[in-house]
N, C-alpha and C positions, 0 to 999 in steps of 0.2 A: 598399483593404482588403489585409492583409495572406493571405499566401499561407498557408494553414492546412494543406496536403497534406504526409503525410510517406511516408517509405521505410526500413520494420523490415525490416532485412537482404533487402531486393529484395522484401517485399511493400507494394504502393504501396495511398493512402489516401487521398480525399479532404479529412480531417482526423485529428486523432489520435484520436476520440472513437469506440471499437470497445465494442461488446456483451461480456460476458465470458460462457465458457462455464457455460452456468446456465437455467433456466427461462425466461427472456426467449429463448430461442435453442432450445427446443425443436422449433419445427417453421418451413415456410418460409413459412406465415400470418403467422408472428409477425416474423420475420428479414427479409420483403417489407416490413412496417407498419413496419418498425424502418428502415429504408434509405430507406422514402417520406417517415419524418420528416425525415433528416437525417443519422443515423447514417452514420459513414465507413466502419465496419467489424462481424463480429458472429464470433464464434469460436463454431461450433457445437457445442449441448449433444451433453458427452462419447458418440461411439461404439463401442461393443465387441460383447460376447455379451450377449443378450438379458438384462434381470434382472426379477426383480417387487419393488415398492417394497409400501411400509406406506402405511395411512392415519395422518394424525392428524402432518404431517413438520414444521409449521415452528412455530419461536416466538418473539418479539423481547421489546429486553428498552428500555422505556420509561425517560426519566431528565428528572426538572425541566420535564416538560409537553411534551417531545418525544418524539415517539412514534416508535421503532423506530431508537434510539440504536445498539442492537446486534442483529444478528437472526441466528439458529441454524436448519439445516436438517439435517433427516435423510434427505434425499432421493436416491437415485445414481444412476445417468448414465442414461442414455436409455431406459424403456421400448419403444419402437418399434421394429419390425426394420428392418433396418440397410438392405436395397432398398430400403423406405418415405423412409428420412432420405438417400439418396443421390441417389432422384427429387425431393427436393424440394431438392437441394443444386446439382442439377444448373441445377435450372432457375430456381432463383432466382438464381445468378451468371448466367445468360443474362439474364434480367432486369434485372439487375443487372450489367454487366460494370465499372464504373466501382469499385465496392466491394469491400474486403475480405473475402473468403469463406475462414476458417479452419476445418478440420474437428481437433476435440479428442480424440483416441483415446487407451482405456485397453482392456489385452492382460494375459493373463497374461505373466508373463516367458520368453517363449520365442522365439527367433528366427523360426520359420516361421509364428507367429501374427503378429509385427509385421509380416512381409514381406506377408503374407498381405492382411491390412487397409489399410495403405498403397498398395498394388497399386490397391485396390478403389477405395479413397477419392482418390486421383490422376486416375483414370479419370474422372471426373465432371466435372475440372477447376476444385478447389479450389487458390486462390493458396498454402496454407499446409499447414502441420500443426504442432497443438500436444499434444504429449507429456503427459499426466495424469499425473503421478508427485504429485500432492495430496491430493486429497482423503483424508481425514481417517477417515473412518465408512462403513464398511459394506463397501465392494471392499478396502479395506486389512486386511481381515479373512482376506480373500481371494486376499492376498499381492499386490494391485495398489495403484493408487494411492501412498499417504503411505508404505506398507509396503517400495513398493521407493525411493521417494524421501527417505526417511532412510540410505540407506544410496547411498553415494556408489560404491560398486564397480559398484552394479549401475544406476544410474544413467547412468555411462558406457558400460556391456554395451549396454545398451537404447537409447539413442542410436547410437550406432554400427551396431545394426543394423537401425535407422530408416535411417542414412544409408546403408547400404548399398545401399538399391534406391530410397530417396525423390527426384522429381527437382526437387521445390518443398521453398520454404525448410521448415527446421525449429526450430517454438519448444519449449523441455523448458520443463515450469510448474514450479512447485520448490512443496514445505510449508515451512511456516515452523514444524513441528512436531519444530524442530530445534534444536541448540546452536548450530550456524555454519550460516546459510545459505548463505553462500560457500565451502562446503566442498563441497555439492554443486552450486552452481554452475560451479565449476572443475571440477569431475567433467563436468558435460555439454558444456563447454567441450573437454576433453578428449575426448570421444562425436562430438565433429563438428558440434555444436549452433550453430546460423545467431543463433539468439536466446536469449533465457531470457525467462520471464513470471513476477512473482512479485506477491502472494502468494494463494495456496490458503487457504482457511480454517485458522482453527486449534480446538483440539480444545475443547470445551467442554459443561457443561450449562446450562441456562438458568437453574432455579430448581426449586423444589420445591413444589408448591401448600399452604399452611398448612392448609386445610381435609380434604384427603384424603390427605397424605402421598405423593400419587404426583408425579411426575417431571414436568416441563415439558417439548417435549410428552410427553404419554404414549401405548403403544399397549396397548391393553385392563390398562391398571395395570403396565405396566414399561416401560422408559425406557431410551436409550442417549445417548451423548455423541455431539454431530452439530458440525459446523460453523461457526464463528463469523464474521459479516462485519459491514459496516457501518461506520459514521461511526467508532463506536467503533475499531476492529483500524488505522484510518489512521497513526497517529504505528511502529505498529510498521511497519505494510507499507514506511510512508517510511523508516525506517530501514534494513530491508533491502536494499530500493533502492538505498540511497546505498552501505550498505558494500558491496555487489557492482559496484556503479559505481566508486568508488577501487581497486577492488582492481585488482592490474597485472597478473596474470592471467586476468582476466575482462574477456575484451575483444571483447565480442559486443553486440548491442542488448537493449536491456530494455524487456519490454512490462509498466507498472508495473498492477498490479490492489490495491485494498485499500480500500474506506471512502471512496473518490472520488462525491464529490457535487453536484459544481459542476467551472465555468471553473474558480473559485481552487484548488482541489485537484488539477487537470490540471496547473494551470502549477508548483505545487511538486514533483510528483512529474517534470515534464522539467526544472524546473532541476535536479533531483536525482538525473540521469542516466538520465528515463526517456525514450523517444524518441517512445512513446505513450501511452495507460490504456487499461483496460478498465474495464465498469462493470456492476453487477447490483443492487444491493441497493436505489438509488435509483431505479432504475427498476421493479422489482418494488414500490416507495412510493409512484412517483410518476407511473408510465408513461413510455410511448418520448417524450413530450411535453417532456420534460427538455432533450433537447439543444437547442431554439431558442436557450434562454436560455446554455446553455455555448458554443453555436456564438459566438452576438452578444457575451457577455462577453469570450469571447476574442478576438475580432476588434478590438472596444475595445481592452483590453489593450495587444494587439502596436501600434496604432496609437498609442494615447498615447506606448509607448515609444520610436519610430520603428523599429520592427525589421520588414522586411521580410516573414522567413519565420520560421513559428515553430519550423522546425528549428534555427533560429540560436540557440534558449534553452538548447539539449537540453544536461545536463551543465555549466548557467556556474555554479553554488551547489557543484557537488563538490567541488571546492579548500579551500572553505571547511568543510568537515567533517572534521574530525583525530580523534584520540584525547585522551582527558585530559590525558594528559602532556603534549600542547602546547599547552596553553592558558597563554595569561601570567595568572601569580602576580600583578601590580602591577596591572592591569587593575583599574579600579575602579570600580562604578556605586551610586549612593545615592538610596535614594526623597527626593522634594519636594513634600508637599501643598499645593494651591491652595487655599487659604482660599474666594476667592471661589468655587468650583465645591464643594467640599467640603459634604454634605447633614448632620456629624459622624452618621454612623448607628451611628458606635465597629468598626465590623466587621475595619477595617485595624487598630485600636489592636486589640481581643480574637483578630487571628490571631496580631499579632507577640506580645500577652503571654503568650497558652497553647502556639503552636506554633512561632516564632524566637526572633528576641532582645532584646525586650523595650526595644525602641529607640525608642517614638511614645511622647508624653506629653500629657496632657492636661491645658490651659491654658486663662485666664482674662482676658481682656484687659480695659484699663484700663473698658471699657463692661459691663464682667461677660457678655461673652459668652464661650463656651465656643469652643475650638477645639481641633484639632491638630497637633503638631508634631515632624518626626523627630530625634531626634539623632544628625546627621549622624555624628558620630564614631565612632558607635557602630555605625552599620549599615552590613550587610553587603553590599547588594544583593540580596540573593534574589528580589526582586522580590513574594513571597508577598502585602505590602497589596497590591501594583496589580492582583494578580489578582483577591482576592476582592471588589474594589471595586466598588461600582454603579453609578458613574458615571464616565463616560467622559469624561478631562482633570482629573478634579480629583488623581490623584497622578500623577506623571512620574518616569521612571526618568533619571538625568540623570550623565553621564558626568564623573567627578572629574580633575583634573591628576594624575598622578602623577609623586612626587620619582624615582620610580626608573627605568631602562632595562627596556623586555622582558623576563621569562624565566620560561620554560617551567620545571613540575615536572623532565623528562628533561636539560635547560640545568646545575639547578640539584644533579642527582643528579652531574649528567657533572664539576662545577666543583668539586665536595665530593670528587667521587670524583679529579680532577688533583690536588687540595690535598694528598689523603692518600698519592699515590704518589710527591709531593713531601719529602713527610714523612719518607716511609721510605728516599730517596733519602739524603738529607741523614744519616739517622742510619748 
Protein backbone atom coordinates (compact mmCIF):
# COMPACT_ATOMS: atom_id res chain seq x y z
CA UNK A 1 0.00 0.00 0.00
CA UNK A 2 0.87 3.23 -0.64
CA UNK A 3 2.21 5.63 2.02
CA UNK A 4 -0.89 8.00 2.57
CA UNK A 5 0.86 10.24 5.54
CA UNK A 6 1.48 13.85 4.71
CA UNK A 7 3.51 17.03 6.34
CA UNK A 8 1.47 20.74 5.89
CA UNK A 9 4.24 22.80 6.71
CA UNK A 10 5.71 20.37 9.86
CA UNK A 11 2.13 19.34 10.87
CA UNK A 12 2.30 15.59 10.34
CA UNK A 13 -0.83 13.19 9.30
CA UNK A 14 -1.56 10.08 9.12
CA UNK A 15 -3.42 10.69 5.69
CA UNK A 16 -4.44 13.91 4.18
CA UNK A 17 -8.10 13.33 5.06
CA UNK A 18 -8.55 16.30 8.22
CA UNK A 19 -12.16 17.32 9.55
CA UNK A 20 -12.60 21.05 8.55
CA UNK A 21 -13.30 23.64 11.21
CA UNK A 22 -17.16 23.24 11.55
CA UNK A 23 -19.79 21.29 13.46
CA UNK A 24 -18.36 17.94 13.00
CA UNK A 25 -15.33 19.33 15.24
CA UNK A 26 -17.35 20.89 17.83
CA UNK A 27 -16.46 19.00 20.80
CA UNK A 28 -13.81 16.07 21.71
CA UNK A 29 -16.95 13.29 21.57
CA UNK A 30 -17.20 14.06 18.10
CA UNK A 31 -13.30 14.76 17.09
CA UNK A 32 -12.34 11.12 19.40
CA UNK A 33 -15.46 9.14 16.95
CA UNK A 34 -13.90 11.07 14.03
CA UNK A 35 -10.09 9.85 14.68
CA UNK A 36 -11.60 6.12 15.81
CA UNK A 37 -12.97 6.10 12.33
CA UNK A 38 -10.05 6.90 10.32
CA UNK A 39 -9.65 10.56 10.21
CA UNK A 40 -6.04 11.88 9.88
CA UNK A 41 -6.77 15.08 11.19
CA UNK A 42 -9.78 17.60 12.51
CA UNK A 43 -9.21 21.40 12.75
CA UNK A 44 -11.21 22.48 15.70
CA UNK A 45 -14.50 24.29 15.56
CA UNK A 46 -13.56 27.95 15.56
CA UNK A 47 -12.42 29.50 19.37
CA UNK A 48 -12.73 33.10 20.51
CA UNK A 49 -15.21 35.10 22.91
CA UNK A 50 -17.99 33.34 23.85
CA UNK A 51 -21.21 34.03 21.31
CA UNK A 52 -24.92 32.92 21.28
CA UNK A 53 -26.17 31.46 18.11
CA UNK A 54 -29.91 31.49 16.63
CA UNK A 55 -32.24 28.54 16.27
CA UNK A 56 -33.54 27.68 12.90
CA UNK A 57 -29.16 27.89 11.20
CA UNK A 58 -29.05 25.62 8.32
CA UNK A 59 -30.44 24.90 4.89
CA UNK A 60 -29.32 22.99 1.72
CA UNK A 61 -30.34 23.47 -1.50
CA UNK A 62 -31.32 19.81 -3.44
CA UNK A 63 -30.75 19.42 -7.43
CA UNK A 64 -31.93 16.35 -9.79
CA UNK A 65 -32.82 13.96 -6.76
CA UNK A 66 -29.57 14.78 -4.91
CA UNK A 67 -30.07 15.99 -1.89
CA UNK A 68 -27.80 18.60 -0.30
CA UNK A 69 -26.07 19.64 -3.57
CA UNK A 70 -25.48 22.93 -1.74
CA UNK A 71 -25.82 23.58 1.93
CA UNK A 72 -26.04 27.23 3.83
CA UNK A 73 -25.25 27.78 7.58
CA UNK A 74 -25.79 30.55 9.80
CA UNK A 75 -24.14 29.24 12.50
CA UNK A 76 -20.77 30.96 14.36
CA UNK A 77 -18.05 29.56 15.96
CA UNK A 78 -18.16 27.78 19.14
CA UNK A 79 -20.80 28.31 21.77
CA UNK A 80 -18.76 26.57 24.61
CA UNK A 81 -16.25 28.32 26.87
CA UNK A 82 -13.13 28.24 25.70
CA UNK A 83 -11.61 26.04 29.28
CA UNK A 84 -14.47 23.53 28.35
CA UNK A 85 -12.83 23.19 24.35
CA UNK A 86 -9.17 23.36 25.68
CA UNK A 87 -9.97 20.31 28.23
CA UNK A 88 -11.29 18.40 25.58
CA UNK A 89 -8.42 19.44 23.27
CA UNK A 90 -6.11 18.57 25.42
CA UNK A 91 -6.96 15.22 26.01
CA UNK A 92 -8.16 14.10 22.91
CA UNK A 93 -4.41 14.80 21.35
CA UNK A 94 -3.22 12.59 24.37
CA UNK A 95 -5.59 10.22 23.13
CA UNK A 96 -4.70 10.67 20.12
CA UNK A 97 -0.96 11.64 19.69
CA UNK A 98 -0.61 10.17 16.24
CA UNK A 99 -3.45 12.84 14.64
CA UNK A 100 -3.67 16.22 13.59
CA UNK A 101 -5.08 18.33 16.35
CA UNK A 102 -5.63 21.99 14.77
CA UNK A 103 -7.21 24.75 16.97
CA UNK A 104 -9.21 27.52 14.57
CA UNK A 105 -9.22 30.95 16.44
CA UNK A 106 -11.20 34.02 15.53
CA UNK A 107 -10.11 37.52 17.78
CA UNK A 108 -11.03 40.81 17.42
CA UNK A 109 -8.21 42.64 15.48
CA UNK A 110 -6.05 43.40 18.11
CA UNK A 111 -2.60 42.37 19.03
CA UNK A 112 -2.90 41.48 22.82
CA UNK A 113 -6.05 39.45 22.13
CA UNK A 114 -4.28 37.06 19.50
CA UNK A 115 -1.18 36.89 21.82
CA UNK A 116 -3.58 36.29 24.48
CA UNK A 117 -5.47 33.02 22.90
CA UNK A 118 -2.53 31.50 21.15
CA UNK A 119 -0.73 31.55 24.44
CA UNK A 120 -3.70 29.68 25.83
CA UNK A 121 -4.45 27.30 23.02
CA UNK A 122 -0.48 26.26 22.52
CA UNK A 123 -0.49 25.27 26.09
CA UNK A 124 -2.75 22.39 25.71
CA UNK A 125 -0.58 21.13 22.87
CA UNK A 126 -2.29 21.60 19.80
CA UNK A 127 0.10 20.63 16.40
CA UNK A 128 -1.37 23.83 14.73
CA UNK A 129 -3.33 26.87 14.46
CA UNK A 130 -5.68 27.95 11.88
CA UNK A 131 -6.44 31.77 11.54
CA UNK A 132 -10.40 32.36 10.77
CA UNK A 133 -10.16 35.41 8.65
CA UNK A 134 -13.69 33.42 6.67
CA UNK A 135 -16.29 33.13 7.55
CA UNK A 136 -18.78 35.03 6.09
CA UNK A 137 -21.99 35.77 8.51
CA UNK A 138 -22.40 36.91 11.77
CA UNK A 139 -18.57 37.69 13.36
CA UNK A 140 -17.86 39.55 10.07
CA UNK A 141 -20.37 41.91 11.25
CA UNK A 142 -18.21 42.20 14.11
CA UNK A 143 -15.16 43.13 12.22
CA UNK A 144 -13.77 39.39 12.56
CA UNK A 145 -13.78 36.77 10.24
CA UNK A 146 -14.47 37.59 6.25
CA UNK A 147 -14.30 41.36 7.51
CA UNK A 148 -10.91 41.41 8.19
CA UNK A 149 -10.02 38.79 5.44
CA UNK A 150 -11.04 40.86 2.64
CA UNK A 151 -8.69 43.26 3.36
CA UNK A 152 -5.21 42.13 2.67
CA UNK A 153 -3.38 45.01 5.07
CA UNK A 154 -4.90 43.59 7.99
CA UNK A 155 -4.59 40.22 6.99
CA UNK A 156 -0.82 40.48 7.14
CA UNK A 157 -1.19 42.68 10.74
CA UNK A 158 -2.84 39.62 12.06
CA UNK A 159 -0.74 37.06 11.05
CA UNK A 160 2.40 38.42 12.08
CA UNK A 161 1.14 38.81 15.37
CA UNK A 162 0.13 35.34 15.54
CA UNK A 163 3.71 34.72 14.53
CA UNK A 164 4.96 36.84 16.92
CA UNK A 165 4.53 34.46 20.13
CA UNK A 166 2.93 31.21 18.12
CA UNK A 167 5.53 28.47 18.42
CA UNK A 168 3.38 25.73 16.28
CA UNK A 169 2.97 25.98 12.64
CA UNK A 170 0.38 28.69 11.42
CA UNK A 171 -2.38 28.18 8.86
CA UNK A 172 -4.41 31.80 7.87
CA UNK A 173 -7.97 30.26 6.19
CA UNK A 174 -8.64 32.85 3.48
CA UNK A 175 -12.81 33.80 2.03
CA UNK A 176 -13.29 33.37 -1.22
CA UNK A 177 -15.61 36.53 -0.73
CA UNK A 178 -13.22 38.31 -2.73
CA UNK A 179 -11.89 39.48 -6.25
CA UNK A 180 -8.37 37.83 -5.98
CA UNK A 181 -7.79 35.36 -3.54
CA UNK A 182 -4.20 35.58 -4.00
CA UNK A 183 -4.18 38.88 -3.11
CA UNK A 184 -4.73 38.00 0.44
CA UNK A 185 -2.98 35.09 0.27
CA UNK A 186 0.30 36.84 -0.60
CA UNK A 187 -0.71 39.20 2.32
CA UNK A 188 -0.45 36.16 4.88
CA UNK A 189 2.42 34.99 3.20
CA UNK A 190 3.85 38.24 3.90
CA UNK A 191 2.40 37.83 7.91
CA UNK A 192 4.68 34.92 8.41
CA UNK A 193 2.00 32.43 7.49
CA UNK A 194 3.44 28.49 7.57
CA UNK A 195 0.20 27.50 5.32
CA UNK A 196 -2.92 28.92 3.95
CA UNK A 197 -6.43 26.79 3.87
CA UNK A 198 -8.92 27.95 1.47
CA UNK A 199 -11.83 28.03 0.97
CA UNK A 200 -14.31 29.46 3.77
CA UNK A 201 -17.81 29.61 2.70
CA UNK A 202 -19.19 32.03 0.43
CA UNK A 203 -21.91 34.51 1.10
CA UNK A 204 -25.18 33.38 -0.04
CA UNK A 205 -29.19 32.90 0.54
CA UNK A 206 -30.64 29.74 0.02
CA UNK A 207 -34.11 30.55 -1.21
CA UNK A 208 -37.31 32.03 -0.39
CA UNK A 209 -40.22 29.88 0.66
CA UNK A 210 -43.18 30.41 -2.14
CA UNK A 211 -45.83 29.97 0.40
CA UNK A 212 -44.94 32.46 3.35
CA UNK A 213 -42.55 34.81 1.60
CA UNK A 214 -39.97 34.40 4.36
CA UNK A 215 -36.35 33.56 3.99
CA UNK A 216 -34.68 30.02 3.83
CA UNK A 217 -33.73 29.36 6.87
CA UNK A 218 -35.72 31.71 8.73
CA UNK A 219 -35.52 32.96 12.43
CA UNK A 220 -39.00 34.14 13.72
CA UNK A 221 -39.72 35.71 9.87
CA UNK A 222 -36.38 37.29 9.10
CA UNK A 223 -33.48 35.85 7.52
CA UNK A 224 -29.88 36.64 6.84
CA UNK A 225 -27.30 35.54 4.23
CA UNK A 226 -25.08 32.70 5.85
CA UNK A 227 -22.65 30.40 4.21
CA UNK A 228 -22.42 28.35 1.40
CA UNK A 229 -20.60 24.86 0.90
CA UNK A 230 -21.00 21.65 -0.59
CA UNK A 231 -20.51 19.66 -3.76
CA UNK A 232 -21.69 22.53 -5.28
CA UNK A 233 -18.84 25.74 -4.24
CA UNK A 234 -16.11 22.64 -5.56
CA UNK A 235 -14.96 23.78 -9.26
CA UNK A 236 -14.56 27.49 -7.42
CA UNK A 237 -12.72 26.30 -4.16
CA UNK A 238 -10.54 24.22 -6.96
CA UNK A 239 -9.85 27.03 -8.76
CA UNK A 240 -8.60 29.03 -6.16
CA UNK A 241 -6.39 26.43 -5.10
CA UNK A 242 -4.68 26.18 -8.29
CA UNK A 243 -4.31 29.97 -8.87
CA UNK A 244 -2.58 30.36 -5.35
CA UNK A 245 -0.61 27.24 -6.11
CA UNK A 246 1.00 28.90 -9.50
CA UNK A 247 1.33 31.84 -8.15
CA UNK A 248 5.34 32.62 -7.47
CA UNK A 249 4.71 34.45 -4.63
CA UNK A 250 2.75 32.10 -2.69
CA UNK A 251 4.93 29.58 -1.65
CA UNK A 252 3.66 28.02 1.39
CA UNK A 253 1.35 24.81 1.66
CA UNK A 254 -2.21 24.68 0.94
CA UNK A 255 -4.69 22.99 3.03
CA UNK A 256 -7.46 22.64 0.14
CA UNK A 257 -11.37 22.92 1.85
CA UNK A 258 -14.35 23.18 -0.66
CA UNK A 259 -17.19 20.69 -1.71
CA UNK A 260 -14.80 17.62 -1.27
CA UNK A 261 -16.72 14.53 -1.18
CA UNK A 262 -14.76 11.62 -1.93
CA UNK A 263 -11.09 9.99 -2.67
CA UNK A 264 -11.66 11.52 -6.43
CA UNK A 265 -11.96 15.19 -5.02
CA UNK A 266 -8.98 14.78 -2.62
CA UNK A 267 -6.85 13.65 -5.47
CA UNK A 268 -7.84 16.74 -7.82
CA UNK A 269 -7.60 19.34 -5.31
CA UNK A 270 -3.58 17.81 -4.42
CA UNK A 271 -2.72 17.53 -7.96
CA UNK A 272 -3.90 21.15 -7.95
CA UNK A 273 -1.50 22.08 -5.44
CA UNK A 274 -3.16 21.15 -2.46
CA UNK A 275 -1.04 19.16 0.03
CA UNK A 276 -4.13 17.97 1.98
CA UNK A 277 -8.30 18.65 2.21
CA UNK A 278 -10.43 19.24 4.83
CA UNK A 279 -14.06 18.12 4.74
CA UNK A 280 -17.54 19.05 6.60
CA UNK A 281 -20.42 19.16 4.41
CA UNK A 282 -20.23 15.41 3.57
CA UNK A 283 -19.94 14.45 6.62
CA UNK A 284 -22.49 16.40 8.26
CA UNK A 285 -24.61 14.16 5.04
CA UNK A 286 -23.15 11.30 5.63
CA UNK A 287 -21.16 10.88 9.02
CA UNK A 288 -17.56 10.28 10.10
CA UNK A 289 -18.34 6.79 8.33
CA UNK A 290 -17.21 8.38 4.87
CA UNK A 291 -13.48 8.13 5.22
CA UNK A 292 -13.23 4.16 4.89
CA UNK A 293 -14.26 4.52 1.48
CA UNK A 294 -11.82 7.76 0.76
CA UNK A 295 -9.14 5.95 2.81
CA UNK A 296 -9.38 2.57 0.46
CA UNK A 297 -10.06 4.56 -2.86
CA UNK A 298 -7.14 6.35 -2.43
CA UNK A 299 -5.10 3.73 -1.50
CA UNK A 300 -6.30 1.90 -4.88
CA UNK A 301 -5.54 4.98 -6.62
CA UNK A 302 -1.91 5.52 -5.82
CA UNK A 303 -1.40 1.74 -6.17
CA UNK A 304 -2.79 1.36 -9.76
CA UNK A 305 -0.58 4.35 -10.53
CA UNK A 306 2.64 2.89 -8.91
CA UNK A 307 3.31 6.08 -6.99
CA UNK A 308 4.57 5.24 -3.75
CA UNK A 309 3.62 8.29 -1.69
CA UNK A 310 0.90 10.32 -2.11
CA UNK A 311 2.81 13.38 -1.47
CA UNK A 312 4.50 12.58 -4.68
CA UNK A 313 1.00 13.97 -6.52
CA UNK A 314 0.85 17.11 -4.54
CA UNK A 315 0.98 20.07 -7.34
CA UNK A 316 1.77 17.61 -10.84
CA UNK A 317 -1.77 19.30 -12.73
CA UNK A 318 -0.46 23.02 -11.80
CA UNK A 319 1.69 23.55 -14.88
CA UNK A 320 -1.13 22.55 -16.67
CA UNK A 321 -3.27 25.45 -15.65
CA UNK A 322 -2.44 28.80 -17.59
CA UNK A 323 -4.49 31.74 -18.37
CA UNK A 324 -6.47 32.14 -21.62
CA UNK A 325 -4.10 33.70 -23.48
CA UNK A 326 -2.05 30.58 -23.70
CA UNK A 327 -4.17 28.39 -24.85
CA UNK A 328 -3.37 27.30 -28.64
CA UNK A 329 -5.84 28.87 -31.13
CA UNK A 330 -5.29 25.52 -33.59
CA UNK A 331 -6.12 23.06 -31.01
CA UNK A 332 -8.93 21.32 -32.16
CA UNK A 333 -11.56 18.80 -30.78
CA UNK A 334 -14.84 17.60 -32.73
CA UNK A 335 -17.92 15.70 -31.25
CA UNK A 336 -18.39 11.97 -33.11
CA UNK A 337 -21.60 10.11 -32.31
CA UNK A 338 -21.81 6.36 -32.13
CA UNK A 339 -24.60 5.11 -33.79
CA UNK A 340 -24.49 1.97 -32.19
CA UNK A 341 -24.69 3.32 -28.60
CA UNK A 342 -26.71 6.34 -29.53
CA UNK A 343 -30.60 5.80 -27.79
CA UNK A 344 -31.32 9.18 -30.73
CA UNK A 345 -33.35 10.88 -27.48
CA UNK A 346 -32.56 14.39 -30.02
CA UNK A 347 -31.18 16.04 -26.56
CA UNK A 348 -27.45 16.61 -28.12
CA UNK A 349 -29.30 17.66 -31.59
CA UNK A 350 -31.96 20.26 -29.35
CA UNK A 351 -28.67 21.69 -27.22
CA UNK A 352 -26.60 22.27 -30.28
CA UNK A 353 -29.75 23.83 -32.26
CA UNK A 354 -31.17 26.25 -29.41
CA UNK A 355 -27.79 26.89 -27.43
CA UNK A 356 -24.35 26.29 -30.10
CA UNK A 357 -23.93 25.90 -33.38
CA UNK A 358 -26.28 24.13 -35.03
CA UNK A 359 -23.81 21.40 -36.25
CA UNK A 360 -25.90 17.63 -35.71
CA UNK A 361 -28.29 16.68 -38.23
CA UNK A 362 -30.65 14.44 -38.48
CA UNK A 363 -30.60 11.55 -40.94
CA UNK A 364 -32.23 8.70 -42.48
CA UNK A 365 -30.52 5.62 -43.55
CA UNK A 366 -30.97 3.56 -46.54
CA UNK A 367 -33.25 1.12 -43.84
CA UNK A 368 -35.36 4.48 -42.83
CA UNK A 369 -33.89 4.54 -39.69
CA UNK A 370 -33.31 7.76 -38.10
CA UNK A 371 -29.92 8.75 -36.80
CA UNK A 372 -27.51 11.32 -36.01
CA UNK A 373 -24.79 13.13 -37.34
CA UNK A 374 -22.12 16.02 -36.64
CA UNK A 375 -20.87 18.13 -39.06
CA UNK A 376 -17.53 17.95 -38.48
CA UNK A 377 -16.68 21.15 -40.31
CA UNK A 378 -18.68 22.94 -38.61
CA UNK A 379 -18.11 22.22 -35.12
CA UNK A 380 -16.57 23.71 -32.82
CA UNK A 381 -15.87 21.45 -29.95
CA UNK A 382 -17.53 22.90 -27.03
CA UNK A 383 -18.09 19.77 -26.00
CA UNK A 384 -22.01 20.97 -24.97
CA UNK A 385 -23.92 17.38 -26.70
CA UNK A 386 -21.35 15.00 -24.65
CA UNK A 387 -22.48 16.77 -21.78
CA UNK A 388 -26.10 16.69 -21.84
CA UNK A 389 -25.90 13.23 -23.20
CA UNK A 390 -27.41 10.06 -21.26
CA UNK A 391 -25.42 7.84 -22.35
CA UNK A 392 -22.06 7.13 -21.60
CA UNK A 393 -19.82 6.35 -25.15
CA UNK A 394 -22.35 6.98 -27.39
CA UNK A 395 -20.57 10.70 -28.36
CA UNK A 396 -16.69 11.04 -28.04
CA UNK A 397 -14.83 14.11 -28.13
CA UNK A 398 -12.12 13.30 -30.57
CA UNK A 399 -8.94 15.34 -31.24
CA UNK A 400 -8.57 16.61 -35.02
CA UNK A 401 -5.02 17.00 -37.08
CA UNK A 402 -4.32 20.32 -37.35
CA UNK A 403 -2.57 22.17 -40.59
CA UNK A 404 -1.20 24.56 -38.31
CA UNK A 405 1.84 25.13 -35.68
CA UNK A 406 0.88 26.13 -31.90
CA UNK A 407 -0.17 29.52 -30.79
CA UNK A 408 -1.34 31.10 -28.13
CA UNK A 409 -3.88 34.20 -28.27
CA UNK A 410 -0.52 36.36 -26.42
CA UNK A 411 1.90 34.47 -29.54
CA UNK A 412 -0.48 35.79 -31.88
CA UNK A 413 -0.92 39.48 -30.23
CA UNK A 414 3.15 39.51 -29.81
CA UNK A 415 3.49 38.48 -33.83
CA UNK A 416 0.83 41.14 -35.01
CA UNK A 417 2.25 43.48 -32.65
CA UNK A 418 6.42 42.62 -34.37
CA UNK A 419 4.79 42.97 -37.87
CA UNK A 420 3.45 46.47 -37.00
CA UNK A 421 6.75 47.84 -35.49
CA UNK A 422 8.23 46.37 -38.71
CA UNK A 423 6.04 48.35 -40.54
CA UNK A 424 6.89 51.50 -39.16
CA UNK A 425 10.41 50.73 -39.18
CA UNK A 426 10.48 50.44 -43.05
CA UNK A 427 8.28 53.55 -43.53
Amino acid sequence: MADLSINLAGIKSPNPFWLASAPPTNSGYQVQRAFEAGWGGAVWKTLGEPILNVSSRFAAVSFNGQRVMGFNNIELITDRPLEVNLKEIYETKKRFPDRAVVASLMVEPKREKWHEIVKRVEDVGVDGLELNFGCPHGMAERGMGSASGQVPELVEKQTYWVKEVARTPVIVKLTPNITDITATAEAAVQGGADAISMINTINSLMGVDLDTWNTIPHVAGKGAHGGYCGPAVKPIALNMVAECARHPRIHVPISGIGGISSWKDAVEFMLMGATGVQVCTAVMHHGFRIIEDMIEGLNHYLDEKGIASVMDIVGKSVHKYSNWGDLDLHYKVVARINKDVCINCNKCYISCEDASHQCIDRLTDENGKEYLKVREEDCVGCNLCSIVCPVDGAIDMVEMPSEHLPMTWNERQAAISGLSSCSVDVK
